[in-house]
N, C-alpha and C positions, 0 to 999 in steps of 0.2 A: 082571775078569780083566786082567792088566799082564806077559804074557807078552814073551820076550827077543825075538822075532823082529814084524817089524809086517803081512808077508804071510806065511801058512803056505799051499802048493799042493802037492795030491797028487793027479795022477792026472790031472790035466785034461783035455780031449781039446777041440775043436769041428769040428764035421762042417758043414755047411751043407745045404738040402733037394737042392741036386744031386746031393750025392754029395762033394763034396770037401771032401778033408779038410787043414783050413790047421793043425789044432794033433795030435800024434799022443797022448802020454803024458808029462805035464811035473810033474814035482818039484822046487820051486824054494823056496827059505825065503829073506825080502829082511828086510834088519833096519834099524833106525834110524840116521838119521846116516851110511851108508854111501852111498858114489856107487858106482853099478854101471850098468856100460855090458851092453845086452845084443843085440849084435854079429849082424848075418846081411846077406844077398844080399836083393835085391827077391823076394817070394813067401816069406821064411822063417820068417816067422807074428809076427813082432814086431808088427806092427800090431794083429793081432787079441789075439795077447795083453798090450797096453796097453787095448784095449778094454774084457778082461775084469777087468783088473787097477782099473778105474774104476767097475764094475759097469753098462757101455753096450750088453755083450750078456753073455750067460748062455752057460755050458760044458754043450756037449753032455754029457758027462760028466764026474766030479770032483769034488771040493769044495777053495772058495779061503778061507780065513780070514781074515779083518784085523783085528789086536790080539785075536786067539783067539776072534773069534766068526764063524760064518758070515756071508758076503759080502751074502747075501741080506736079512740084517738087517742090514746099516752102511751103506746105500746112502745115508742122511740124513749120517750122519758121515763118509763117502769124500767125499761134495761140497764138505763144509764144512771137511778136512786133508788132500785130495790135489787139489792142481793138474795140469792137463793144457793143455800146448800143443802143438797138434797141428803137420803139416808145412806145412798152408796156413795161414801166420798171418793173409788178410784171413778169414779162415773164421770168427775169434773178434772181429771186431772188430762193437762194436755200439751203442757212443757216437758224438756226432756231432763233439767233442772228446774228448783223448787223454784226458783230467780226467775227461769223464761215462762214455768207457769203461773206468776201472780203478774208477771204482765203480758199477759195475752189480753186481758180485759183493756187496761189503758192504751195498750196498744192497737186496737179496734175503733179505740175514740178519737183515733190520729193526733194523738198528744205528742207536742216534741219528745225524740227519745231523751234527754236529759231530765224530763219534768217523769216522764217514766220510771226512768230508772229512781229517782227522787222519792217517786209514788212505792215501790217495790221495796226499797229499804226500809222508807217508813212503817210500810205494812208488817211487814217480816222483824221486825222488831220489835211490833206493836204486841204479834203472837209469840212470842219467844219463837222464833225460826231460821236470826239472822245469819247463824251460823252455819244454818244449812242451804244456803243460797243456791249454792254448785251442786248439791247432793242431787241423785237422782229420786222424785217425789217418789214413786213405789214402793222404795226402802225405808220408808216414813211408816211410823206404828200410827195403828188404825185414829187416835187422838192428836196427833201429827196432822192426819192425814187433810181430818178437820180442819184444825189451823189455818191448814195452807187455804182449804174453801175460803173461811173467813178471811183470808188474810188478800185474796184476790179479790172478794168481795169490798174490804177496805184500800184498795189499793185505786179500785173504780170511784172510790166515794160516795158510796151509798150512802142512804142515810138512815133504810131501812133495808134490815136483815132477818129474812126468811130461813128458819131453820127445821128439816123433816126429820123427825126422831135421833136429835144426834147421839144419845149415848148407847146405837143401837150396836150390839156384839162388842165392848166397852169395856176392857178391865177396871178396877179403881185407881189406874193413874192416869187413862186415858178416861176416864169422866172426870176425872178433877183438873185435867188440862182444858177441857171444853166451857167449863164452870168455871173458871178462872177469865176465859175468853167473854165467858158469857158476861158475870160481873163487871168488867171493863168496857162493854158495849155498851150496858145501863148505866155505868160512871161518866161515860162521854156522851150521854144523853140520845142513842140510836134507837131506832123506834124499833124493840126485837117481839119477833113474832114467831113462837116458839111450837113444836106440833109435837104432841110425846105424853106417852100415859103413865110416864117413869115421873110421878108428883115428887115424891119423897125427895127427886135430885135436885129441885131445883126449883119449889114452889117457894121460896122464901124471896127469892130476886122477885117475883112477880108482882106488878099494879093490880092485877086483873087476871079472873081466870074464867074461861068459858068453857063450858063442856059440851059435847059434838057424840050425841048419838041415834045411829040408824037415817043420818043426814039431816038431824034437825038438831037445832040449839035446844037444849035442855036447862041450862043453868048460867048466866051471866052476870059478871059482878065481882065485889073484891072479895077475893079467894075464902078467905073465914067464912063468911056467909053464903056461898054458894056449897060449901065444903059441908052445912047445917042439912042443905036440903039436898044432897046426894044421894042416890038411889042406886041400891046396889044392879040394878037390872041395867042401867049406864056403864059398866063393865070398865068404871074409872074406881080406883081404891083408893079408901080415905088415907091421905099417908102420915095423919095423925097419931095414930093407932102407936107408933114408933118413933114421936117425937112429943113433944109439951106442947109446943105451941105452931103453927103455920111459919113462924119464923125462923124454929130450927129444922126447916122440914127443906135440906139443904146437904152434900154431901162436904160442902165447902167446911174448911177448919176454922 
């Protein structure tokens, strides 16, 4: 099956055994090669639904599609074409060099070690990193640190890249190293799926911007006109206000 859309989601819900309920009712179609920003306040379920979008937890209720077939069966091919870098970048770090951690991933897919190492260059110089190959990842500044997530994530061959609040604790050269990354993912036509209430950084690369609060979609659509009907009780800020148009609304130079 080679359906147009790459997630179909209807009806989603996730409750948790307390009682609370982080996702309420979500219908969301995410399609290839689109960058979509999906926009909310701390608590408004973005996190859980990157989770579910990975297959890391299971929807209370719903069914989530990927490339038209049930989620529960693609959990082997979501590993192996969707990258996720989460908010804490030492969280993914697991080489003891920046070189042995972008191929941990290829190396899992039992790829000859030459097409590996192949894969690991190309990555690491894809994020300006190549020179730190040998270095130990740790000593990587927090927008570094990034990199390297993305740069293992390219190195598996994803095709879609999952990103959780990257420009979080972020100076301005470690946001502008992220958004440099970012721009080049949308240049190579990668499907980026962006989670972050930081508009003003980075709504200009955007196709699409959805807004996520109190676990329900509020607002979907291309960014200008979703941007018309924002409500300040959605706890997303318009990042207009300090730019002219959606297009310079971008920390990029």
């Amino acid at each position: 099956m080679n359906p147009d859309f790459l997630y179909r989601i209807r009806g989603i819900g996730k409750t948790f055994p307390d009682g609370t309920e982080a996702l309420g009712h979500i219908d969301l179609d995410l399609f290839p090669s689109q960058f979509v920003i999906i926009a909310g306040s701390n608590g408004s379920g973005k996190t859980v639904l990157m989770r579910l979008l990975v297959g890391l937890m299971d929807p209370s209720r719903g069914t989530i599609l990927y490339q038209g077939e049930d989620i529960r069966k693609q959990r082997v091919l979501i590993r192996r074409s969707v990258g996720l870098v989460f908010q804490d970048p030492d969280a993914q770090i697991l080489g003891e060099t920046v070189g042995e951690d972008t191929a941990f991933g290829p190396r899992n897919l039992d790829l000859p070690e030459g097409e590996v190492e192949r894969r690991v260059t190309e990555a690491l110089t894809a994020v300006g990193l190549g020179e730190k190959k040998d270095s130990p990842p740790r000593r990587l500044s927090g927008g570094a640190k990034r990199r390297l997530a993305v740069a293992g994530v390219l190195a598996m061959g994803c095709g879609t890249v999952i990103l959780d609040e990257p420009f979080a604790n972020l100076d301005w050269p470690g946001v502008l190293q992220v958004l440099q990354i970012l721009r080049d993912l949308k240049q190579r036509g990668k499907t980026v799926i962006l989670l972050t209430h930081e508009l003003e950084k980075v709504l200009a690369l955007a196709d699409r911007l959805v807004i996520l609060h109190r676990g329900k979609i509020e607002a979907d659509g291309p960014s200008e006109k979703v941007l018309e009907t924002l409500d300040p009780q959605w706890g997303v800020r318009d990042p207009r206000r300090g730019y002219p148009t959606v297009k310079d609304c971008t920390w990029l130079p």
